[in-house]
mmCIF file of the N, C-alpha and C atoms, coordinates in Angstrom:
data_MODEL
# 
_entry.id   MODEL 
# 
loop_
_atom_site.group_PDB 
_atom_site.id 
_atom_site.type_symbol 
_atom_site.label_atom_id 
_atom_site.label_alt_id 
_atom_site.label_comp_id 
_atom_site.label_asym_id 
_atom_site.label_entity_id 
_atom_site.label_seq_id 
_atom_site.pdbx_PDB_ins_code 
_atom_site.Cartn_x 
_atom_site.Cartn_y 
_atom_site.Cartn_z 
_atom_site.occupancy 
_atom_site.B_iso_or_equiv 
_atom_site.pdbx_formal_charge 
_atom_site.auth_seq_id 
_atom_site.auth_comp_id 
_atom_site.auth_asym_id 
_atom_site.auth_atom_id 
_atom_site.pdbx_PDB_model_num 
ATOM 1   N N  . UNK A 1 1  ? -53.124 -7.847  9.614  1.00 0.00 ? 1  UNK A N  1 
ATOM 2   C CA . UNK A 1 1  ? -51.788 -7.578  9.149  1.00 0.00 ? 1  UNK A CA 1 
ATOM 3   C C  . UNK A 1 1  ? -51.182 -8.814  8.502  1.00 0.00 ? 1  UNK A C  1 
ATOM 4   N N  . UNK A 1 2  ? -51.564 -9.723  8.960  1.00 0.00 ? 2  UNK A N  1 
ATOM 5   C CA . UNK A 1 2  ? -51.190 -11.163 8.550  1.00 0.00 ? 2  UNK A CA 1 
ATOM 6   C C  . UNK A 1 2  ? -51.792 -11.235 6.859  1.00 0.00 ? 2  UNK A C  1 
ATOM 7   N N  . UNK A 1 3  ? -52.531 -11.435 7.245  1.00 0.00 ? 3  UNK A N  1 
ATOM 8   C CA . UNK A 1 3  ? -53.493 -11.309 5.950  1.00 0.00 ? 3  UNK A CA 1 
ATOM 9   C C  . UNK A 1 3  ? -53.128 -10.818 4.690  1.00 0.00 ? 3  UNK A C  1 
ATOM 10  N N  . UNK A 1 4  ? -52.775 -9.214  5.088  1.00 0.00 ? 4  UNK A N  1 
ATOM 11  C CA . UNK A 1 4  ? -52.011 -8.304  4.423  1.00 0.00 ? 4  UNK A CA 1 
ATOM 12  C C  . UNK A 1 4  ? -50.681 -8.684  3.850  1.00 0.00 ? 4  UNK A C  1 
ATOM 13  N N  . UNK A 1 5  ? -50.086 -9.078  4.396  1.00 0.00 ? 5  UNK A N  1 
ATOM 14  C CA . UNK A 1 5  ? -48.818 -9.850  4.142  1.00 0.00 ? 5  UNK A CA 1 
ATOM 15  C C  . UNK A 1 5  ? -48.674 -10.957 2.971  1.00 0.00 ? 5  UNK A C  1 
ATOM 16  N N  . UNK A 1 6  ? -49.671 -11.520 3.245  1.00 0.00 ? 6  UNK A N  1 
ATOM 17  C CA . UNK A 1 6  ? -50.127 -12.627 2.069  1.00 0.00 ? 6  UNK A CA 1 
ATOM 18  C C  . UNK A 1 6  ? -50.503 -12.383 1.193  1.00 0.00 ? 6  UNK A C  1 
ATOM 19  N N  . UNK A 1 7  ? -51.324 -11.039 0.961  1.00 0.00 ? 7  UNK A N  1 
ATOM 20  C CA . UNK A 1 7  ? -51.551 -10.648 -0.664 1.00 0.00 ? 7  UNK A CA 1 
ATOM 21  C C  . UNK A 1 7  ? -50.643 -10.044 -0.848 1.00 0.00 ? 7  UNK A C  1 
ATOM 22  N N  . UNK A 1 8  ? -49.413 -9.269  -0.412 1.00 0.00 ? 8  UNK A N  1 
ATOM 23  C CA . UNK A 1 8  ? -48.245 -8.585  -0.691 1.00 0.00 ? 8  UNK A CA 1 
ATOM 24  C C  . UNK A 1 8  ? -47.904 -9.674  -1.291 1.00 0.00 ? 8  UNK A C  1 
ATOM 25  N N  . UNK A 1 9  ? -47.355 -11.019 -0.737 1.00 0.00 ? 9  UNK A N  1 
ATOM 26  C CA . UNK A 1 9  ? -46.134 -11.889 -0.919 1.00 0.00 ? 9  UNK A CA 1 
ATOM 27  C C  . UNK A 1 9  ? -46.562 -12.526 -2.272 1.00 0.00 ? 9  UNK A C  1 
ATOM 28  N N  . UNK A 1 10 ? -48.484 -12.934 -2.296 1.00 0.00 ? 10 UNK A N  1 
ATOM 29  C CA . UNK A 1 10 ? -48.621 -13.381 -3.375 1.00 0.00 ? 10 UNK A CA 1 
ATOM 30  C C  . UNK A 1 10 ? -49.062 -12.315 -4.705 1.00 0.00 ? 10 UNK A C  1 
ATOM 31  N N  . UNK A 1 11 ? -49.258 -11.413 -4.588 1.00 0.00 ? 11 UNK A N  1 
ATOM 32  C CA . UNK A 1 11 ? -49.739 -10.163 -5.524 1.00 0.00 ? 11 UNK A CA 1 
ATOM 33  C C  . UNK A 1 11 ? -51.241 -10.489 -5.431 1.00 0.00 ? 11 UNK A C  1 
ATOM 34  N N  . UNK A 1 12 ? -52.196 -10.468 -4.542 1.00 0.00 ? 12 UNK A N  1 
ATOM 35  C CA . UNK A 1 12 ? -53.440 -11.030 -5.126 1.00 0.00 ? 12 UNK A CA 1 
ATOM 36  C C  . UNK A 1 12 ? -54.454 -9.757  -4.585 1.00 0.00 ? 12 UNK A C  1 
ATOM 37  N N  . UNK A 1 13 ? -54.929 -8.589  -5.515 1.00 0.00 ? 13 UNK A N  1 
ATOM 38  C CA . UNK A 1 13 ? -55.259 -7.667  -5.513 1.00 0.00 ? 13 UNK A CA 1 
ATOM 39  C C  . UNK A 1 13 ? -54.709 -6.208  -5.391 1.00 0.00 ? 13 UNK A C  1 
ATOM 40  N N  . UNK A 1 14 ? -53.427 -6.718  -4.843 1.00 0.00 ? 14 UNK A N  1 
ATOM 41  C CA . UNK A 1 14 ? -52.379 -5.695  -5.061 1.00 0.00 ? 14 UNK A CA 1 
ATOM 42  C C  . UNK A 1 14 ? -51.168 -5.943  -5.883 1.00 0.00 ? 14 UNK A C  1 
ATOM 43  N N  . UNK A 1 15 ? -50.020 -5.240  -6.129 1.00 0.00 ? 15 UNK A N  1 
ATOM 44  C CA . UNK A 1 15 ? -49.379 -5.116  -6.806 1.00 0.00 ? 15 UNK A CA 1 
ATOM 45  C C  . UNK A 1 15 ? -48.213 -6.152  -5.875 1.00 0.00 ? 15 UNK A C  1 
ATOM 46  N N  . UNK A 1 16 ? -47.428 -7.416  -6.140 1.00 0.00 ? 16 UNK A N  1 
ATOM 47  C CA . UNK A 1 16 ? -46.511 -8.587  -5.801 1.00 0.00 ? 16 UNK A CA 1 
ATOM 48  C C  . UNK A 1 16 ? -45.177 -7.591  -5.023 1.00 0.00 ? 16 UNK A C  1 
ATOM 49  N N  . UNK A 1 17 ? -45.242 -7.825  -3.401 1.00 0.00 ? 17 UNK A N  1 
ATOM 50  C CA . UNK A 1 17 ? -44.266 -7.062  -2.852 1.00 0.00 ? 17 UNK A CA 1 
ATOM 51  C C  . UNK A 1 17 ? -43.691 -7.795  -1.831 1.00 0.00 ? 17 UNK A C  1 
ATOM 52  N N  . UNK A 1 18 ? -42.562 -8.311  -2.538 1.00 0.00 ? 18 UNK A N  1 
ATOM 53  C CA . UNK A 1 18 ? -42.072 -8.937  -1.156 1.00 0.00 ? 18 UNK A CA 1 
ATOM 54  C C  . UNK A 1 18 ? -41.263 -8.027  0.284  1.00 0.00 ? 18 UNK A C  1 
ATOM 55  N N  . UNK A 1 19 ? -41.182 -6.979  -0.109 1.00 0.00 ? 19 UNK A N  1 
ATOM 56  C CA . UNK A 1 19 ? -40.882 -6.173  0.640  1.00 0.00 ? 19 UNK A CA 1 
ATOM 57  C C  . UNK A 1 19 ? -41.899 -5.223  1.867  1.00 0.00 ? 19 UNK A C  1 
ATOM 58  N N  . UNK A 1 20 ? -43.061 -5.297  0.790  1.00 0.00 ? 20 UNK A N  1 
ATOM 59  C CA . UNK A 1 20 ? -43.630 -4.668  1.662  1.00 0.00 ? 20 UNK A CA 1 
ATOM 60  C C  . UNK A 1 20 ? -45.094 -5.821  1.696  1.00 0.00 ? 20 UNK A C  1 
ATOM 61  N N  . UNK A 1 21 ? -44.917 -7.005  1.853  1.00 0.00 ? 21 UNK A N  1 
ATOM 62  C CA . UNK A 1 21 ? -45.386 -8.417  2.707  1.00 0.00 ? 21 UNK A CA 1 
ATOM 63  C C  . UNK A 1 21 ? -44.608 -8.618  3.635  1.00 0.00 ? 21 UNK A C  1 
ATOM 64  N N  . UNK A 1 22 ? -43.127 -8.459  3.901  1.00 0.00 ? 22 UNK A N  1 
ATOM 65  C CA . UNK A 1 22 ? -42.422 -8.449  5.280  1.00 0.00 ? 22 UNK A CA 1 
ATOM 66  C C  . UNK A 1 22 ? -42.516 -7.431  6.281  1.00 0.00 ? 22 UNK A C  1 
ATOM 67  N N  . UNK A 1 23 ? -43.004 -6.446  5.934  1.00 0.00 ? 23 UNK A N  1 
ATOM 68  C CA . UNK A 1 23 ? -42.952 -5.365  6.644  1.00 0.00 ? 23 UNK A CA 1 
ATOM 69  C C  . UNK A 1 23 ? -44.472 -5.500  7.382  1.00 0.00 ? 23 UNK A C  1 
ATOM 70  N N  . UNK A 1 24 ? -45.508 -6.232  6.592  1.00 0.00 ? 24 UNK A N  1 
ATOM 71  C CA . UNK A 1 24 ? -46.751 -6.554  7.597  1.00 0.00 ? 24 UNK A CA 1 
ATOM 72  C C  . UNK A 1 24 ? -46.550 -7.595  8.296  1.00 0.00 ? 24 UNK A C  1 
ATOM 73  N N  . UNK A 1 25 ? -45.805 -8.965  7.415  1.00 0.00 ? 25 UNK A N  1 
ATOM 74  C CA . UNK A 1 25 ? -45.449 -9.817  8.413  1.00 0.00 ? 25 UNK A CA 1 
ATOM 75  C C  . UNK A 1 25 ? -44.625 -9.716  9.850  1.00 0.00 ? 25 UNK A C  1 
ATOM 76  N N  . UNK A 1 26 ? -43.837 -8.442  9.579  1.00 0.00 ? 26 UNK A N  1 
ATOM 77  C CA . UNK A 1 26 ? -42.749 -8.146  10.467 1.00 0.00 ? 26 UNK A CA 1 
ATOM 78  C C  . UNK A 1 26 ? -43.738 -7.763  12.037 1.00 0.00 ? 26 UNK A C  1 
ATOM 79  N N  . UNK A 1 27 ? -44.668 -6.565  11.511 1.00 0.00 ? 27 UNK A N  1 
ATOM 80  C CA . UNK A 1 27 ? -45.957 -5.886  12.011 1.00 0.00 ? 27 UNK A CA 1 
ATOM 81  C C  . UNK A 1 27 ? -46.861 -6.918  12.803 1.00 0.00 ? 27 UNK A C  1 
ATOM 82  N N  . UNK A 1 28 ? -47.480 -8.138  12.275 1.00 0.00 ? 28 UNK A N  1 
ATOM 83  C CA . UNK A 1 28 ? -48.239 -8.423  12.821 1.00 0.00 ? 28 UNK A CA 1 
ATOM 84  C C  . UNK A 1 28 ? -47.491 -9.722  13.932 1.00 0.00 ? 28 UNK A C  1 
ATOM 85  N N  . UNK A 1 29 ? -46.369 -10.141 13.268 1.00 0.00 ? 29 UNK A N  1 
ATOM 86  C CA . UNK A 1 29 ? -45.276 -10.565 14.205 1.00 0.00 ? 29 UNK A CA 1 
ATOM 87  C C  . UNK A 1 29 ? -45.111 -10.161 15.927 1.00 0.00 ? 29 UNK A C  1 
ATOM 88  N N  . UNK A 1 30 ? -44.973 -8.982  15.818 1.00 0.00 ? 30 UNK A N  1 
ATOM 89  C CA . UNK A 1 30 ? -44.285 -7.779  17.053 1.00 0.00 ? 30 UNK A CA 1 
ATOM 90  C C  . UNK A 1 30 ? -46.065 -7.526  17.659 1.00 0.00 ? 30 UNK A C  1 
ATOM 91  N N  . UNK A 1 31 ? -47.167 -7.324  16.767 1.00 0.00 ? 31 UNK A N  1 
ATOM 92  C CA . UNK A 1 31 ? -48.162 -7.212  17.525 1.00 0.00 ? 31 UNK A CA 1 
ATOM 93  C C  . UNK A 1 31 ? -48.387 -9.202  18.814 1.00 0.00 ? 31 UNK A C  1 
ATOM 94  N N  . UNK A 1 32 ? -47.479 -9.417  18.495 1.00 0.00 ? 32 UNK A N  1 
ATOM 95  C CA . UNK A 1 32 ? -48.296 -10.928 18.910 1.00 0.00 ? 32 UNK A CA 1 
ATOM 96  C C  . UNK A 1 32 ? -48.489 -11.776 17.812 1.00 0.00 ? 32 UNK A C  1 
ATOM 97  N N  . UNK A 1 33 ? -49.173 -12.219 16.682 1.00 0.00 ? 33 UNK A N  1 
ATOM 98  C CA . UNK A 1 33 ? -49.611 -12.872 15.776 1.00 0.00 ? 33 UNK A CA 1 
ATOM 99  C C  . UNK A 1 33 ? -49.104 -14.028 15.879 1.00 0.00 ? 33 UNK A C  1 
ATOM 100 N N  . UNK A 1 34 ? -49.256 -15.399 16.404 1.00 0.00 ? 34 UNK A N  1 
ATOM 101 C CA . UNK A 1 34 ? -48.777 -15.977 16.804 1.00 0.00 ? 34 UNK A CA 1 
ATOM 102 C C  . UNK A 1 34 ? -47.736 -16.962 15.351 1.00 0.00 ? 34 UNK A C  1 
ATOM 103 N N  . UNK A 1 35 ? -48.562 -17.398 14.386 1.00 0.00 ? 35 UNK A N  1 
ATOM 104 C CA . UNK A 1 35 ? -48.175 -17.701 12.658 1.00 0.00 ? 35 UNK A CA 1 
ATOM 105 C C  . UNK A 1 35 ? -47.089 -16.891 12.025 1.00 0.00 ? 35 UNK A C  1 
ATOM 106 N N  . UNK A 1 36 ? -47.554 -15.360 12.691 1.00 0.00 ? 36 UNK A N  1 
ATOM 107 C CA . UNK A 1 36 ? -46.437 -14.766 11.678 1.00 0.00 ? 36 UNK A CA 1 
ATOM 108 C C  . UNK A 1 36 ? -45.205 -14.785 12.964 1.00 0.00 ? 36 UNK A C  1 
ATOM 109 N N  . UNK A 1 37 ? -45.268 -14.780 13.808 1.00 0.00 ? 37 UNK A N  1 
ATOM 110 C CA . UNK A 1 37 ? -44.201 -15.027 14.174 1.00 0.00 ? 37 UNK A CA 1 
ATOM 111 C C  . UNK A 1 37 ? -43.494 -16.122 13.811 1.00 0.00 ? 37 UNK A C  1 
ATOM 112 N N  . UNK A 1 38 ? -44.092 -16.976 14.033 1.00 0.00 ? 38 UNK A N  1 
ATOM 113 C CA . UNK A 1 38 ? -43.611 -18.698 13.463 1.00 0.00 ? 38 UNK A CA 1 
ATOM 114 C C  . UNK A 1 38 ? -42.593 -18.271 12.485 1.00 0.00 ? 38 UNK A C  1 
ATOM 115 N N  . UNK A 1 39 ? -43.490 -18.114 10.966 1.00 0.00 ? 39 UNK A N  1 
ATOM 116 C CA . UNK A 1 39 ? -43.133 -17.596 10.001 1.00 0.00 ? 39 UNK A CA 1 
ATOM 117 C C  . UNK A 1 39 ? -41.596 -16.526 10.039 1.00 0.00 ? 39 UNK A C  1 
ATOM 118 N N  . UNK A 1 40 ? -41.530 -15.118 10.361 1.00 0.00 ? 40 UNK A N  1 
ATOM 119 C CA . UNK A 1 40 ? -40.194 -14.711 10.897 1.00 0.00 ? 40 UNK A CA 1 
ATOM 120 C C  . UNK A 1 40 ? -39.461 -15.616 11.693 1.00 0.00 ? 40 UNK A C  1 
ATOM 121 N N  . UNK A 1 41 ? -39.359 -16.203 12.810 1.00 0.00 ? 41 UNK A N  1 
ATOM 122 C CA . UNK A 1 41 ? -38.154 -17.224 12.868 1.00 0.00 ? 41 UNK A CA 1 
ATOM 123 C C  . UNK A 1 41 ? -38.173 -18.009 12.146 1.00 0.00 ? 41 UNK A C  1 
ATOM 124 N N  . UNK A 1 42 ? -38.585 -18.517 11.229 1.00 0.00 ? 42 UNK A N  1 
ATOM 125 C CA . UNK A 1 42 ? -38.020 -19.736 10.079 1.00 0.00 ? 42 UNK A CA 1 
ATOM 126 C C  . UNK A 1 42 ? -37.275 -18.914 9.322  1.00 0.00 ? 42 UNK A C  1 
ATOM 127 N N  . UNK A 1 43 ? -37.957 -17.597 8.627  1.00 0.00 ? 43 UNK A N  1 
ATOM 128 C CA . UNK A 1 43 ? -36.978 -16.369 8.021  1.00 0.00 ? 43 UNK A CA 1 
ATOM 129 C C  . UNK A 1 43 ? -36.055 -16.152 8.358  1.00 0.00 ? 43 UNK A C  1 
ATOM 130 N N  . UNK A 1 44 ? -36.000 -15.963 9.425  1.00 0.00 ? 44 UNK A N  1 
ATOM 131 C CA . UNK A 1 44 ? -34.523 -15.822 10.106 1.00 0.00 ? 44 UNK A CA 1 
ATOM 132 C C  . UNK A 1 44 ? -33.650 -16.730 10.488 1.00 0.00 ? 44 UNK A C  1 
ATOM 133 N N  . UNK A 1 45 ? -33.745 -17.794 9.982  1.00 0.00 ? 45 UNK A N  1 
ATOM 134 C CA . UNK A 1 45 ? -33.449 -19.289 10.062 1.00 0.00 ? 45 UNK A CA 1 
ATOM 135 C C  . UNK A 1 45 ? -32.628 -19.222 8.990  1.00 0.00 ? 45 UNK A C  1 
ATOM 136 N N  . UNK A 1 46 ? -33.614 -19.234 8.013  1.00 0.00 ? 46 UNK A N  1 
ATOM 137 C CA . UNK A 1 46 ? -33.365 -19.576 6.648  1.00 0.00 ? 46 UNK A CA 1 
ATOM 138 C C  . UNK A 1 46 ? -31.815 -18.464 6.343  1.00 0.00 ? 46 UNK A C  1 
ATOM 139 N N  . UNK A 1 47 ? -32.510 -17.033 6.542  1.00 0.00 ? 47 UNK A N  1 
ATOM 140 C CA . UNK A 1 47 ? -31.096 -16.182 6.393  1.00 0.00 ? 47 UNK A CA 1 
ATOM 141 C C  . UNK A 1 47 ? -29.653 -16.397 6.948  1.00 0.00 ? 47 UNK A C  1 
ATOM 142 N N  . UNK A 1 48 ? -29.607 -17.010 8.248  1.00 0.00 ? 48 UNK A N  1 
ATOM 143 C CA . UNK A 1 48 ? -28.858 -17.232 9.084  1.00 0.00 ? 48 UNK A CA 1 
ATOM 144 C C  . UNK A 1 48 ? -28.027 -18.167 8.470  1.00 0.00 ? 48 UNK A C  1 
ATOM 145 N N  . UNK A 1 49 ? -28.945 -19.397 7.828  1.00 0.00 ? 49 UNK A N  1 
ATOM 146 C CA . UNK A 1 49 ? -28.310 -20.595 6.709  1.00 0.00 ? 49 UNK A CA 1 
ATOM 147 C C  . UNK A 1 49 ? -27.709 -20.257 5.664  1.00 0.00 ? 49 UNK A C  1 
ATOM 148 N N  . UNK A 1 50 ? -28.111 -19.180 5.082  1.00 0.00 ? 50 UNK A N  1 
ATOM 149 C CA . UNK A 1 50 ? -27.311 -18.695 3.940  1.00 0.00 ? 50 UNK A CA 1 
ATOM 150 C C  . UNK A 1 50 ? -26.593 -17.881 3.673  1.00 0.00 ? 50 UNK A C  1 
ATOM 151 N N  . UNK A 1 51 ? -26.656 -16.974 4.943  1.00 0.00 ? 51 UNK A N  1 
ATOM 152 C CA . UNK A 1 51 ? -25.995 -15.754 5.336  1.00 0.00 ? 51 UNK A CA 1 
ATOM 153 C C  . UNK A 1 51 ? -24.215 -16.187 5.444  1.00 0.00 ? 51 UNK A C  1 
# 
């Protein structure tokens, strides 16, 4: 799912989705994934900063 996320975010064999690269990141996040979690709290960091 992680993985997945990364060719979403970068377009690399699929079509460039940042929307639906968060939604695996979100996914492999909540499974455990220990990176993408990382990754979502800095996201939610970052939003929080600009929000």
């Amino acid at each position: 799912m992680h993985n997945l996320a990364k060719l979403y975010f970068q377009g690399i064999g699929v079509p460039q989705d940042e929307n639906t690269g968060l939604m695996w990141l979100a996914k492999a996040a909540a499974h455990g994934h220990v990176i993408a979690e990382q990754q979502m709290a800095a996201l939610m960091q970052r939003a929080k900063a600009e929000g």
